[in-house]
N, C-alpha and C positions, 0 to 999 in steps of 0.2 A: 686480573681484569680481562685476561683475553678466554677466560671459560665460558665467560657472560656471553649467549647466543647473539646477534646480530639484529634487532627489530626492524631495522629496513630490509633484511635479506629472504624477500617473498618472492616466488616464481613470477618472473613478468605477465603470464597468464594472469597473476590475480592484481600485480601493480596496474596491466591494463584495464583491466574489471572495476577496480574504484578507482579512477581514474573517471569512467565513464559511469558509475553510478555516483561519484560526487559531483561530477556534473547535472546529473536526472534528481537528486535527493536537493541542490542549490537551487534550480529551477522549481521543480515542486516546495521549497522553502518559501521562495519569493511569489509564489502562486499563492499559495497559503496565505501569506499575510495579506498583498491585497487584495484578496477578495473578503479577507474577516474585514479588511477598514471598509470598505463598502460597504458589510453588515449597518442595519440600522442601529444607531445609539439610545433612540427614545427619548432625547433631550428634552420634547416636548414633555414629557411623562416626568420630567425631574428622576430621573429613573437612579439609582445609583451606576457610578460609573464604574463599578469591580461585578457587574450583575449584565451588564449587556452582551447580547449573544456571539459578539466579534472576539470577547476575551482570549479565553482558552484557544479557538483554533490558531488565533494570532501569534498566542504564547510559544504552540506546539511548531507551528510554522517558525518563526524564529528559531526553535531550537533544530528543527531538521536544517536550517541554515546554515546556521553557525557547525554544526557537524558535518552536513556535508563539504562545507566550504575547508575544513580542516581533513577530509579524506580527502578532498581532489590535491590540495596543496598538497599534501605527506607522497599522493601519488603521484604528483606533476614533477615532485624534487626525485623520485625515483626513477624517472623516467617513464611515465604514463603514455605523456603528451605522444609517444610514439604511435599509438593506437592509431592517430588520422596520419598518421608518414605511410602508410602501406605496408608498416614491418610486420603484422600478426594477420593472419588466415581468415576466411570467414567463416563463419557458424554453419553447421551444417543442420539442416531442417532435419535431419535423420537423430539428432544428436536428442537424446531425451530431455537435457535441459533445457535448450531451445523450443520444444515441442511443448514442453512446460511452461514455458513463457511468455508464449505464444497465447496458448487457452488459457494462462491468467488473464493476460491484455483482455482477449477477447472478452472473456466472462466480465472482468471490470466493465467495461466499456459497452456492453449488454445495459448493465445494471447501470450504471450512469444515465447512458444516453436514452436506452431504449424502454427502464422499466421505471425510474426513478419520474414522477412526473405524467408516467400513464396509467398506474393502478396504484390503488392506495401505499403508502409505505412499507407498510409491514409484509403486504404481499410480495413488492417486490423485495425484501430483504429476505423473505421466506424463500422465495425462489433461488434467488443469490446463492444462500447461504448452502442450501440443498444440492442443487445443480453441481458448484463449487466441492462440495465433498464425494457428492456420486462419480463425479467426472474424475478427478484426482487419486479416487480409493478404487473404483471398477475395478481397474487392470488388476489391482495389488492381489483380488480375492482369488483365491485356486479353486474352489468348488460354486455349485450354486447356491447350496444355503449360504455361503460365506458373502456370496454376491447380497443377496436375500437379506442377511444381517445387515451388511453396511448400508445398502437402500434404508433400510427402517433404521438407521441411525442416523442417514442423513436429512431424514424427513424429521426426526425428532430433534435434532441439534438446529436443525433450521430453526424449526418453530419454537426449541425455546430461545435462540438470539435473538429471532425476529420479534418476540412479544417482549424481551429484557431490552435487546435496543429501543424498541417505543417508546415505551415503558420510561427507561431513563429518560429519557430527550422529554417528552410530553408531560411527565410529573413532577421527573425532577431538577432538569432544566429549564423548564415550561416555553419549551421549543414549538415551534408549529410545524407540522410536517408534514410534506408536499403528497 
């Protein structure tokens, strides 16, 4: 029994890390479901109650709950909770995963706030989608056609998630979209 590897025995680096994204994945849990109950039911419509649009995101919100709330505990009993004591370092903005984390926030939060609600949907998902790949893949390419390829791949993987998400949501969800 003692060849058996240790499952609690992960760098405090990463105990810190879920630690602090079971806290972000709980709160986004508990966001999730209330905003699906505030979804409208249609009760007037006698609508079926396994067909209303709060279902699913409720469902999913739940389940990022219930998991995140079992990575914070798994990280809380490791010792997590250290994170807000002052014993671990800050990020440095030079570090490329924070600089990565950064322009996801950003880009998220673009498409949320700034495009979601001003231009049709699928444009802003086109944009999103686009933006999100060019910006993520740029650096990666070593010459200019390679740049030149991933642009036109980013434009094209856009536009087909942006016309597949619609597509689903407005057909076959029969979502309405902002």
């Amino acid at each position: 029994m003692t060849d058996l590897p240790n499952r609690d025995a992960r760098p405090a680096g990463m105990v810190k890390a879920d630690f602090v994204t079971g806290l972000v994945l709980v709160a986004l849990g508990i966001a999730t479901v209330v905003a699906s109950l505030e979804m409208p039911t249609f009760e007037e419509l006698s609508v079926n109650p396994y067909t209303v649009p709060g279902l699913v995101p409720g469902a999913l919100g739940a389940v990022i709950l219930v998991l995140g709330a079992a990575l914070f505990a798994r990280a809380a009993r490791a010792g997590g909770w250290r994170v807000f004591a002052g014993v671990t370092g800050r990020a440095s903005p030079a570090d490329p995963g924070t600089r990565n984390l950064a322009l996801a926030v950003v880009l998220c939060l673009a498409y949320a706030a700034g495009l979601i609600g001003r231009v049709p949907f699928w444009l802003a998902t086109f944009v999103f989608v686009a933006a999100f790949v060019v910006l993520f893949e740029w650096r990666l390419a070593a010459s200019r056609s390679a740049r030149i390829r991933r642009l036109i791949f980013a434009v094209l993987f856009g536009a087909v998630i942006s016309a597949v998400v619609t597509l689903v949501f407005q057909q076959i969800f029969l979502v309405r979209l902002p």
